[in-house]
C-alpha positions as CSV (number, residue, x, y, z in Angstrom):
1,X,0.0,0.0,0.0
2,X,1.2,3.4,-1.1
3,X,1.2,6.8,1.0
4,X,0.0,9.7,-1.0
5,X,2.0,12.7,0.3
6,X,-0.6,15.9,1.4
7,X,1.1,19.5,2.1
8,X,-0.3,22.9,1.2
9,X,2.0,22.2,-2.2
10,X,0.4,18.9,-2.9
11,X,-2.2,19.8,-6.0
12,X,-5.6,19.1,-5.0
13,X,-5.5,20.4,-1.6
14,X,-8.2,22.7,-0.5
15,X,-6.8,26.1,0.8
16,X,-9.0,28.6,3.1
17,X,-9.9,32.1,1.1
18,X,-7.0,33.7,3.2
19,X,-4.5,31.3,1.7
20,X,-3.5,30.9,5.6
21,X,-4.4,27.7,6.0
22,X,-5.2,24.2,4.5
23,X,-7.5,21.5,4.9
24,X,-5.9,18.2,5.9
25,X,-9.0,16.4,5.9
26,X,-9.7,16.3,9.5
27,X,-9.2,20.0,10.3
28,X,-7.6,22.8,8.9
29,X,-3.8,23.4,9.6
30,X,-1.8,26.9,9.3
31,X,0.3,27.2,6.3
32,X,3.9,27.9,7.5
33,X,4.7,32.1,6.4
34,X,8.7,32.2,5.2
35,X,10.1,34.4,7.7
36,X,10.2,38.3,6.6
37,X,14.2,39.8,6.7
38,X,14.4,42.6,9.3
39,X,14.2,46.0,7.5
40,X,17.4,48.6,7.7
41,X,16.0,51.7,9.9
42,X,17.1,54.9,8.5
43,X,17.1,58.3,10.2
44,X,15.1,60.7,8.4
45,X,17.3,63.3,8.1
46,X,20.2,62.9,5.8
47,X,23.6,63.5,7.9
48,X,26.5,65.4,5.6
49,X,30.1,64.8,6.1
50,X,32.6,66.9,4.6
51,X,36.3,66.6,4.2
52,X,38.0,67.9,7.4
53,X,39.0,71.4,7.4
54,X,42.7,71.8,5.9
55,X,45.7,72.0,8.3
56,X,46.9,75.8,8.8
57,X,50.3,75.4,6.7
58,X,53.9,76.1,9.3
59,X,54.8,79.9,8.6
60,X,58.2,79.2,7.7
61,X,58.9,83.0,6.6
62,X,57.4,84.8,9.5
63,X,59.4,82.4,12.0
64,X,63.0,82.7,10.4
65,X,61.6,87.2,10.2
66,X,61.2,86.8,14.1
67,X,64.2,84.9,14.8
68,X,66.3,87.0,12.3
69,X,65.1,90.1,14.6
70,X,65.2,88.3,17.9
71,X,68.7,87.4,17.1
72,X,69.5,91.3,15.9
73,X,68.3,92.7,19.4
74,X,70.9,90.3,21.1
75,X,73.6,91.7,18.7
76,X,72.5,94.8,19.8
77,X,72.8,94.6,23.2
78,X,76.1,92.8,22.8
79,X,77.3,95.6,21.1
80,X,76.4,98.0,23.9
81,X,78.1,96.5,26.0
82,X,81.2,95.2,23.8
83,X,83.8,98.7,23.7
84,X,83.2,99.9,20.1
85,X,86.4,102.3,19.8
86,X,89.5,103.7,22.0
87,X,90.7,106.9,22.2
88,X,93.9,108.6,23.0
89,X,94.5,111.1,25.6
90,X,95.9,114.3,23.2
91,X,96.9,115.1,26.4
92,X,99.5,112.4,26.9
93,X,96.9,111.0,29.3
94,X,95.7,106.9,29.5
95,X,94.1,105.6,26.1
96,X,90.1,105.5,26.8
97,X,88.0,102.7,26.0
98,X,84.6,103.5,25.5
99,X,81.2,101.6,24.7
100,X,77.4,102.3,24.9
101,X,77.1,101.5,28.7
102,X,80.3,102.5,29.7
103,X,81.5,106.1,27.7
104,X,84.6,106.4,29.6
105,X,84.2,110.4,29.4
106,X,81.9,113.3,30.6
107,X,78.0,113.1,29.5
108,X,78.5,109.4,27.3
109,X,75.7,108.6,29.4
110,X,73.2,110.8,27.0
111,X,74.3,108.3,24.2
112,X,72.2,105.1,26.4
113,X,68.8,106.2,25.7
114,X,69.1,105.7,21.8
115,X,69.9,101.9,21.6
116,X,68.3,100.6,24.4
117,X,65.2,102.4,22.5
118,X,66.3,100.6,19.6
119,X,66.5,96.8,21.8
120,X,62.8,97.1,23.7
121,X,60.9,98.5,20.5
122,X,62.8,96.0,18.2
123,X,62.0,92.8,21.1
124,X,58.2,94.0,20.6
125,X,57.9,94.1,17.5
126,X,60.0,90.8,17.1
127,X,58.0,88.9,19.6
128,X,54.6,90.5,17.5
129,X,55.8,88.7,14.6
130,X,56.4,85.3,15.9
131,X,52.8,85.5,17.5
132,X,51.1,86.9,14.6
133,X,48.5,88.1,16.0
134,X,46.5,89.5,12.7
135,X,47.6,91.0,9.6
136,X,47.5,94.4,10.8
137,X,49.8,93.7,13.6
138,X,52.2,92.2,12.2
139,X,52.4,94.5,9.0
140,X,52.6,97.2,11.9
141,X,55.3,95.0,13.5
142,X,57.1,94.6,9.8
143,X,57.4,97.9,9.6
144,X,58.5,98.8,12.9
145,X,61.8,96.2,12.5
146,X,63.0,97.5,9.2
147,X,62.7,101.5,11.0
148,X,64.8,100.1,13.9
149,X,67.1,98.4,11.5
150,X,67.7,101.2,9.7
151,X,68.2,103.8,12.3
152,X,70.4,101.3,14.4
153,X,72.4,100.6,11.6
154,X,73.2,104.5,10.6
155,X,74.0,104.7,14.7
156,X,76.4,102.7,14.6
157,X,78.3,103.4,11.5
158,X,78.3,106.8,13.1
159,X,80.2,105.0,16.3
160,X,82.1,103.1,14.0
161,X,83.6,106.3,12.0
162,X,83.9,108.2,15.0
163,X,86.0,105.6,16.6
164,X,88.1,105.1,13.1
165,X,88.7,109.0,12.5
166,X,89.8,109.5,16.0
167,X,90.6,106.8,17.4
168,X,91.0,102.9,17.3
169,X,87.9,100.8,16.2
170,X,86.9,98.3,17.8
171,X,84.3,95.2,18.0
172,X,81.8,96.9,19.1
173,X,80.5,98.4,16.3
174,X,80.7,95.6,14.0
175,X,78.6,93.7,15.9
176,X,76.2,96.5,16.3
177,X,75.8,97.0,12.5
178,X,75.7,93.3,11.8
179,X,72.3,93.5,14.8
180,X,71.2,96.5,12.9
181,X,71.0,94.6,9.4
182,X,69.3,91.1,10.8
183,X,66.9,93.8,12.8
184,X,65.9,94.8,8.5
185,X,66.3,91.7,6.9
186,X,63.5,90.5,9.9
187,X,61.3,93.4,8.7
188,X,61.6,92.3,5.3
189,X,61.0,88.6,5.8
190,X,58.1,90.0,7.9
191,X,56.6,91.9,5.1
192,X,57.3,89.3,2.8
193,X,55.1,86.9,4.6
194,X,52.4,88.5,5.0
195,X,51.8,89.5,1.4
196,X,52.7,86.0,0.6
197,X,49.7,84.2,2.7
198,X,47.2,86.7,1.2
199,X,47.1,84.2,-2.2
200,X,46.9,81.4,0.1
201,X,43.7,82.6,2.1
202,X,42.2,84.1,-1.4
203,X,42.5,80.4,-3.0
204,X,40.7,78.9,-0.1
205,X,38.0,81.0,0.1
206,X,37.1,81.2,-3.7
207,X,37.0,76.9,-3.9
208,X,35.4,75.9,-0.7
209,X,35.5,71.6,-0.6
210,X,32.6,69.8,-1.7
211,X,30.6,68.2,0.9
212,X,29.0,64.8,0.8
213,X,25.4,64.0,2.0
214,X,25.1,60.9,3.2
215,X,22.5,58.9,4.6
216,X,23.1,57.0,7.8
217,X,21.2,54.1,9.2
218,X,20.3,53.9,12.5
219,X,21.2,51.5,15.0
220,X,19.5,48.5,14.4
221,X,16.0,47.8,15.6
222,X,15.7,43.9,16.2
223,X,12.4,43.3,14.4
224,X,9.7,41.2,16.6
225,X,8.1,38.8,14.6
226,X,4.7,39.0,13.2
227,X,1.9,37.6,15.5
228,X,0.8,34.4,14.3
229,X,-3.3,34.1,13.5
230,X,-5.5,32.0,16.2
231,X,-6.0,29.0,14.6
232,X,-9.8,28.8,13.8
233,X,-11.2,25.7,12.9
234,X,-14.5,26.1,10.8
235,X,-17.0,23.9,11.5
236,X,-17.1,20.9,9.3
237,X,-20.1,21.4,6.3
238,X,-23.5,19.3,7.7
239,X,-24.2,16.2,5.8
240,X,-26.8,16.8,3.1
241,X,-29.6,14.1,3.3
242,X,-30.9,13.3,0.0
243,X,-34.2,14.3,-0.7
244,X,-36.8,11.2,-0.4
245,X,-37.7,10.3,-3.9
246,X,-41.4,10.8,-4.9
247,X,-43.4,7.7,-5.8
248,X,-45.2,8.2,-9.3
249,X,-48.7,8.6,-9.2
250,X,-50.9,6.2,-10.4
C-alpha cells in the first residue's frame, strides 16, 4: 500500500480564502509564512560629512623674520656692552676705551637712551611677529623692525667712523651694525610673509571643498516577529440528506 504525500503544495489540496491555511481532511492546519528579513531603519534626516578642514600650513617666513630680529636685538645689546672704539688722551693721558654702557668720558651717558630704545621696541615688534597676532599687527610690527634696523644701523656706522677717524675701532661696532641689518632683513621677511599668505587665504576662500550628504542608518532595531493568527477551525459542512424520492402517481 502506497502513501500519497498531502502538504499545502500537494495539487488538489483545498486552501482557506485567506491562503493561511489548509485542509488536511480532519481540520484545517496553518500554512507555514517564510520568515520576513528585518528592514534597515534609517534616520530621516540625511547626515552630511565633509572633508575635514585643511591644516593651517607652518609659517616658515614669518618664523625665520622673528628669529632673524630676535637674534639682531641680542647683537644689539652685545654691542652696547662690547667697547666699540679707543681713544687717545691728546693730552699724553691713558688711552680711553669707550662703549654704549660704559662712555669712559663726561655726558656718554646721554648716548644710552638711543639703543636701548632701539633693543625694547625691536623685542616687541619681534615677539609680534612670531605671534602673529592678525595682519595688521604684524604688518605694523614689519614695519617697525626694518625703521629700527635702519636707524640702528646709521648709529652705529656713526660710532664706527667716529672711533676710526679718532681713534681705534673696535668690535663693538661691527657687531652693532651686523644687529642692525638682521633687525631689517627680519622686517623684510616680515613683510614678505604677509603679502605671501594673502594668495593662500584668497584660493581657499574662492573653492570651498565639496561636501557629501550621506544617509546613515540607524542602529538597528531587532524586528519582533509578526503575530501568528488564532487557529480557527471552521465547523465541518453538515451532511446533506438526500431528498426522499417521490413515488409516481398512479
Amino acid at each position: 500500500m502506497s502513501s500519497q504525500q498531502t502538504g499545502p503544495g500537494s495539487p488538489g489540496v483545498q486552501l482557506s480564502p485567506d491562503g493561511y491555511y489548509w485542509w488536511d481532511g480532519t481540520r484545517w492546519v496553518p500554512v507555514a509564512q517564510p520568515a520576513q528579513p528585518p528592514q534597515p531603519a534609517y534616520l530621516p534626516y540625511p547626515v552630511t560629512f565633509g572633508p575635514p578642514p585643511p591644516r593651517r600650513p607652518v609659517p616658515w617666513l614669518r618664523i625665520i623674520a622673528g628669529a632673524s630680529a630676535v637674534v639682531g636685538v641680542i647683537a644689539t645689546l652685545v654691542a652696547c656692552i662690547v667697547p666699540y672704539g679707543t681713544f687717545p688722551d691728546p693730552n699724553g693721558g691713558p688711552t680711553t676705551t669707550s662703549s654704549i654702557f660704559s662712555g669712559g668720558f663726561t655726558g656718554a651717558g646721554w648716548d644710552i637712551a638711543e639703543p636701548v630704545f632701539a633693543i625694547l621696541a625691536g623685542i616687541a615688534a619681534a615677539i609680534l611677529v612670531l605671534v602673529g597676532i592678525n595682519r595688521t599687527v604684524q604688518a605694523l610690527s614689519a614695519g617697525a623692525l626694518i625703521a629700527v634696523g635702519a636707524q640702528t644701523a646709521t648709529m652705529w656706522a656713526a660710532y664706527y667712523g667716529l672711533a676710526g677717524t679718532d681713534g681705534s675701532p673696535e668690535a663693538g661696532g661691527v657687531i652693532g651694525v651686523v644687529g642692525a641689518v638682521l633687525m631689517f632683513v627680519g622686517g623684510l621677511l616680515a613683510l614678505a610673509a604677509l603679502f605671501s599668505a594673502r594668495p593662500a587665504a584668497e584660493a581657499a576662500t574662492a573653492a570651498p571643498p565639496m561636501a557629501t550628504t550621506t544617509a546613515v542608518p540607524a542602529a538597528a532595531t531587532p524586528t519582533l516577529p509578526a503575530p501568528t493568527p488564532a487557529v480557527v477551525e471552521p465547523e465541518e459542512p453538515a451532511a446533506i440528506e438526500p431528498a426522499p424520492a417521490t413515488e409516481p402517481a398512479p
